[in-house]
C-alpha positions in Angstrom: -10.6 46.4 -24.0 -13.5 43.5 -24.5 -11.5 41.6 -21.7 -11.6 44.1 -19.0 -15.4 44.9 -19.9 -15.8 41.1 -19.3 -13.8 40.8 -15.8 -15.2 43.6 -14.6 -19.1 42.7 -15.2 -18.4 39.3 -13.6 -16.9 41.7 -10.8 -19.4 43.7 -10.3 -22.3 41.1 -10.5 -20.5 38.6 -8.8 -20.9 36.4 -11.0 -18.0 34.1 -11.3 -18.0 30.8 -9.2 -14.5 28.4 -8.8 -15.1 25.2 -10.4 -12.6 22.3 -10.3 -12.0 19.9 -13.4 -10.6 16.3 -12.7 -9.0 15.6 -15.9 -6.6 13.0 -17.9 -4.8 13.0 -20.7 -2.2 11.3 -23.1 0.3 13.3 -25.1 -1.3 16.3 -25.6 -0.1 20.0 -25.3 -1.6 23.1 -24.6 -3.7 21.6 -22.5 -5.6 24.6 -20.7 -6.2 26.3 -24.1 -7.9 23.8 -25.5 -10.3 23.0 -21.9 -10.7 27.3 -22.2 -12.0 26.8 -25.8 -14.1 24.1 -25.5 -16.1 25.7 -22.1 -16.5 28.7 -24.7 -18.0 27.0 -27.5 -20.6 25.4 -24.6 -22.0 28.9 -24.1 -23.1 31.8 -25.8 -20.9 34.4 -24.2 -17.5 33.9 -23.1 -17.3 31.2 -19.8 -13.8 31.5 -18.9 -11.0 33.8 -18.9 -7.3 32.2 -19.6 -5.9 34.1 -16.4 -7.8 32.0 -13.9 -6.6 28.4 -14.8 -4.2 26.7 -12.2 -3.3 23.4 -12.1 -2.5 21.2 -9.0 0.8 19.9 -10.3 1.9 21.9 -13.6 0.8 19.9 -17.0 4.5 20.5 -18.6 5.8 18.2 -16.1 5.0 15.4 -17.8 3.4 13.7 -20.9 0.1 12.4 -19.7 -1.8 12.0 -16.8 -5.1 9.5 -15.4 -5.4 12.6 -12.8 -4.3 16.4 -12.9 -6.7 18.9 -11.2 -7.2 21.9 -12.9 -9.4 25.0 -11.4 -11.0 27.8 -13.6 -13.1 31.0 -12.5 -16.0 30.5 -14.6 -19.7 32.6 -15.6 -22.3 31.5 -13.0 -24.7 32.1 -16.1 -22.7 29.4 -18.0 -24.0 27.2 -14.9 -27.1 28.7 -15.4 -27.7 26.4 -18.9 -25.1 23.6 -18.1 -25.0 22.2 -15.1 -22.2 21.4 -13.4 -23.3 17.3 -13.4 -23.8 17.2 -17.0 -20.4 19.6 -17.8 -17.9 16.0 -17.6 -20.0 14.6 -20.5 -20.5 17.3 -22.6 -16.7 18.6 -22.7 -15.9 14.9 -23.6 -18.2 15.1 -26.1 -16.6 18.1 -28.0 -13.2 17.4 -27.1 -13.2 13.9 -28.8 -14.9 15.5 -31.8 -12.0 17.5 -32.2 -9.8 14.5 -31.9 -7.9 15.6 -28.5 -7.2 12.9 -26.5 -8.1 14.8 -23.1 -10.9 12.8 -20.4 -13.0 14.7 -18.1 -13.4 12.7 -15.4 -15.8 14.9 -13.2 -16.5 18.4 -12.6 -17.6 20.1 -9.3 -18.1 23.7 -7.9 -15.5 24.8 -5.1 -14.9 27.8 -3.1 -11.7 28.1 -3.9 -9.0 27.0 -6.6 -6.7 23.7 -6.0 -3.2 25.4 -6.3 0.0 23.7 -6.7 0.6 24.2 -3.4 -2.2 22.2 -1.6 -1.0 18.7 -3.0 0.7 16.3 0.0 2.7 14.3 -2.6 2.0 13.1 -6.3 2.8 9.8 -7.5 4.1 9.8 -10.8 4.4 6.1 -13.3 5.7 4.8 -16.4 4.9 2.1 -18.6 7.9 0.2 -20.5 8.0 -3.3 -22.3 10.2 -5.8 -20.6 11.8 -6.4 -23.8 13.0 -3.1 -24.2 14.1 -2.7 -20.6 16.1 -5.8 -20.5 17.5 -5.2 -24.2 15.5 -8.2 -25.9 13.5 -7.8 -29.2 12.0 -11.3 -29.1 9.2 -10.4 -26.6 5.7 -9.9 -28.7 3.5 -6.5 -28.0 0.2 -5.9 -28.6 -2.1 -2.8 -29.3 -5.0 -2.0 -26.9 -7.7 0.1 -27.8 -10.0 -0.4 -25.2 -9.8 -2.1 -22.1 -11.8 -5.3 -21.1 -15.2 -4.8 -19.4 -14.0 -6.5 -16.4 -10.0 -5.8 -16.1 -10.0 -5.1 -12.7 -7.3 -2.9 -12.7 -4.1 -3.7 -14.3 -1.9 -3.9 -11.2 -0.3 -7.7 -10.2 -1.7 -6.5 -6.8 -4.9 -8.5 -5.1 -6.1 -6.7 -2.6 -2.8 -6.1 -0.3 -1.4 -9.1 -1.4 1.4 -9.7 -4.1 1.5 -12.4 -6.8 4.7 -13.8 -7.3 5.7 -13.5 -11.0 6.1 -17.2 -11.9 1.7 -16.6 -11.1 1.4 -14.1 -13.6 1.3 -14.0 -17.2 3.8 -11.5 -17.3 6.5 -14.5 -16.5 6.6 -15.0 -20.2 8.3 -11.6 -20.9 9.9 -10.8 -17.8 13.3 -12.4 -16.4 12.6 -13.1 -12.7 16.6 -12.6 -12.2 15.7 -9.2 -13.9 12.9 -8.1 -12.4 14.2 -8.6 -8.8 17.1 -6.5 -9.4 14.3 -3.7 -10.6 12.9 -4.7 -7.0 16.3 -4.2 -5.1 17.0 -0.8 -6.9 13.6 0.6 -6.1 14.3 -0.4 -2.4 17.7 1.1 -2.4 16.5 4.1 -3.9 13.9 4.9 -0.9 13.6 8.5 0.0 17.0 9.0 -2.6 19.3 6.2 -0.3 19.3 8.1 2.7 18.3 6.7 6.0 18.6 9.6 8.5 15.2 11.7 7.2 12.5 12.1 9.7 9.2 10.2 9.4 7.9 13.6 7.5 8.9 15.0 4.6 10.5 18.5 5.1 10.8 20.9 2.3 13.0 20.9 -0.9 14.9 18.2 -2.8 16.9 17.4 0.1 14.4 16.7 2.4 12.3 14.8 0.0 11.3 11.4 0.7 10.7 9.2 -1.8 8.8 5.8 -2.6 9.4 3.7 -5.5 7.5 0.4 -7.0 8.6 -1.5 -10.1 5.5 -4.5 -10.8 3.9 -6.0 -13.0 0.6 -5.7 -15.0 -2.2 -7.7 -15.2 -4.5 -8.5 -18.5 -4.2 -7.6 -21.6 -0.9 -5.3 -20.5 1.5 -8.7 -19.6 4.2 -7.2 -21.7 4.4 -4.0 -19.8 6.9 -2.8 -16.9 5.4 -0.2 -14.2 7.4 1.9 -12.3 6.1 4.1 -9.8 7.9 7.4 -8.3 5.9 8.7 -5.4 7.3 12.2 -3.8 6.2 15.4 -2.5 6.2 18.3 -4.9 9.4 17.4 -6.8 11.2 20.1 -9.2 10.8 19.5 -13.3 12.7 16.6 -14.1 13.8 15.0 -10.8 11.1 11.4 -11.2 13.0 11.1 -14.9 16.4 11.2 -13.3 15.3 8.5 -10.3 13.9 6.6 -12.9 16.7 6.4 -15.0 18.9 5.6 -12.3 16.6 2.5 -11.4 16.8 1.5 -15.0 20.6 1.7 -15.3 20.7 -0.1 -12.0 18.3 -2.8 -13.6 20.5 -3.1 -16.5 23.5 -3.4 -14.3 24.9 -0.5 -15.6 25.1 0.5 -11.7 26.1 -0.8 -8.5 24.7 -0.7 -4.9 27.3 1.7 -4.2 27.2 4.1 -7.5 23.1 3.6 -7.3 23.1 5.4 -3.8 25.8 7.6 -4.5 24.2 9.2 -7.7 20.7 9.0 -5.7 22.4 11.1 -2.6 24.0 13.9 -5.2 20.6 14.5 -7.6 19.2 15.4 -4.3 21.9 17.2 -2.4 23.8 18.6 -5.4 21.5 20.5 -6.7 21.3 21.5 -10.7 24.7 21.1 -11.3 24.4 17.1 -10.5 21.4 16.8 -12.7 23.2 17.6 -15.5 25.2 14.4 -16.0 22.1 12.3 -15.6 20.7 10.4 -18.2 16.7 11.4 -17.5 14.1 9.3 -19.0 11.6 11.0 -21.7 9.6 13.8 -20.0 7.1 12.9 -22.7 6.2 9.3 -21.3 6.4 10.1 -18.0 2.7 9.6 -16.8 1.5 11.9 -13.8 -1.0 8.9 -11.7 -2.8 11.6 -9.7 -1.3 14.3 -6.6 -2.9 13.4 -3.4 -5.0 16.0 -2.1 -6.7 14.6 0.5 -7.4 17.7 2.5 -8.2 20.2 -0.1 -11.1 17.1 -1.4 -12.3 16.3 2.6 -12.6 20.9 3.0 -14.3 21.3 -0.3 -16.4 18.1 -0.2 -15.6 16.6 -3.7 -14.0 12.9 -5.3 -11.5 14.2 -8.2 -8.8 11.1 -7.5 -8.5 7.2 -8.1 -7.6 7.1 -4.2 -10.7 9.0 -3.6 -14.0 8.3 -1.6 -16.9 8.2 -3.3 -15.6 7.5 -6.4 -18.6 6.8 -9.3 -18.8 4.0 -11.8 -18.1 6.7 -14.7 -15.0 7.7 -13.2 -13.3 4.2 -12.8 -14.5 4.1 -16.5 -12.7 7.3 -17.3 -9.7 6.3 -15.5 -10.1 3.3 -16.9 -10.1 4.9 -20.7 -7.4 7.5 -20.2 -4.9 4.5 -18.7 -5.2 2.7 -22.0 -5.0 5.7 -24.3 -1.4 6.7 -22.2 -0.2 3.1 -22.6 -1.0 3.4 -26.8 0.8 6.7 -26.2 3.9 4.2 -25.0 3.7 1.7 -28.1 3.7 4.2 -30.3 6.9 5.8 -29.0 9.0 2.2 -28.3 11.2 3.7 -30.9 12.1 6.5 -28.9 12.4 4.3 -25.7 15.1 2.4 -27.6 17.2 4.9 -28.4 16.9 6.1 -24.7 18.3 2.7 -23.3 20.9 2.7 -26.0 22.3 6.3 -24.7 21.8 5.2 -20.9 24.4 2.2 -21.3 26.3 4.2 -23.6 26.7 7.2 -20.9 27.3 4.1 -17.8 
């Protein structure tokens, strides 16, 4: 076949080289098709073969992402008239064309591919209006296009330092009675309510340790809730659960007690316990980045927002692809709202 001809001439004049792809994106699909298809409209001949994409955390996992990692054997002769600086740019270039709402933040040859394996932990987020969280339709949204030149960042967060809410803007949406009950839950639910794991995390579910933030946002996002999961290597569909435990737990809808208990069995019990849990929708859950700290310091490269090194354009991307996930969330409040009605409905 015209495949096997093609592997076997990159084979045989070694000439295939690992690249790795920092990339974000906000509901889209098929995600490694269309990152295959654009690379081989950039070149004459065929770049990449579908067979040799992996991704550092698997893109069905969630909805969007600022960060996933993806790493694809590609034609050294494809480097030969695009270079690997200029590649970010250029895919962007196309893929906006075509209307796909995927960002490449930067591009960089490796020796070898970032597998799922090699992340430490990922941190996963979501983005929910207070209104909807605390079951109020009198709070006002707004649609963002495109962020402010100077935003600097959208966390509540200077430096090290928390604002109280009363400091923010976001005290005109949120109920501080509310939003410190979102703080207790997120404490309670630390490493899934157990206190006897180790200082490192062992392997599986039940071993997992888990860190959890619920905060505010800053400028123009005031209206907006953001949760954070953070965990090492979790199975599909364990962050929605967590999360809607915290939720439930936010709406009262839960207990110290029941909030722990339900914690302790999603991560002990196995499948069978997940199946009575309310999750919250896969499809808004946003990946923030997987930390990957030794596989970047080994290969030499920035591909994160925690990285060092990290350009100008790159905040921008990050920047770009944060505000196109949070459009993502507006358009889908409908959605959300029906969510919270089955979560009090099934507590």
């Amino acid at each position: 076949s015209q495949l096997f001809k093609h592997l076997r001439s990159l084979e045989d004049q070694d000439t295939a080289v690992w690249i790795c792809l920092s990339i974000g994106y906000a509901a889209s699909t098929d995600i490694s098709e269309k990152i295959k298809n654009t690379l081989n409209r950039l070149s004459e001949e065929a770049a990449v073969e579908m067979d040799s994409f992996t991704w550092a955390v698997p893109p069905n996992f969630t909805g969007s992402a600022v960060v996933n990692i993806a790493s694809v054997r590609i034609s050294k002769r494809f480097l030969d008239e695009i270079s690997i600086e200029t590649l970010p740019a250029l895919l962007n270039e196309q893929l906006h064309e075509q209307g796909v709402c995927v960002y490449v933040h930067t591009a960089a040859v490796v020796d070898r591919p970032c597998i799922q394996e090699r992340r430490e932990f990922e941190k996963y987020e979501v983005f929910v209006p207070w209104a909807i969280l605390q079951g109020r339709d009198d709070s006002p949204t707004s649609t963002c296009t495109t962020l402010p030149d100077n935003c600097g960042g959208w966390s509540s967060v200077v430096g090290h330092k928390r604002k109280p809410l009363e400091e923010t803007k976001a005290a005109e949406f949120c109920d501080p009675a509310f939003a410190k009950r979102l703080r207790d839950g997120a404490r309670l639910l630390k490493d899934g309510g157990r206190r006897d794991l180790g200082h490192f995390a062992g392997e599986g579910e039940r071993e997992m340790k888990i860190r959890i933030r619920a905060s505010t946002m800053s400028d123009p996002f005031h209206q907006y809730c953001r949760m954070q999961v953070s965990c090492r290597q979790p199975k599909a569909g364990c962050v929605e659960i967590i999360l809607g435990l915290l939720i439930a737990y936010g709406r009262s809808l839960l207990n110290d007690e029941e909030l722990v208990s339900k914690a302790k069995s999603l991560l002990e019990g196995g499948d069978e316990a997940k199946k009575n849990s309310v999750s919250f929708p896969t499809i808004l859950l946003c990946l923030l980045e997987p930390s990957l700290t030794k596989y970047e310091g080994k290969a030499g490269v920035s591909l994160c927002t925690s990285s060092t090194d990290v350009s100008d354009s790159m905040r921008k991307s990050f920047d770009e692809v944060e505000c196109a996930i949070v459009t993502t969330v507006e358009e889908e409040q409908d959605e959300l709202k029906r969510w919270v009605e089955r979560l009090c409905e099934t507590h």
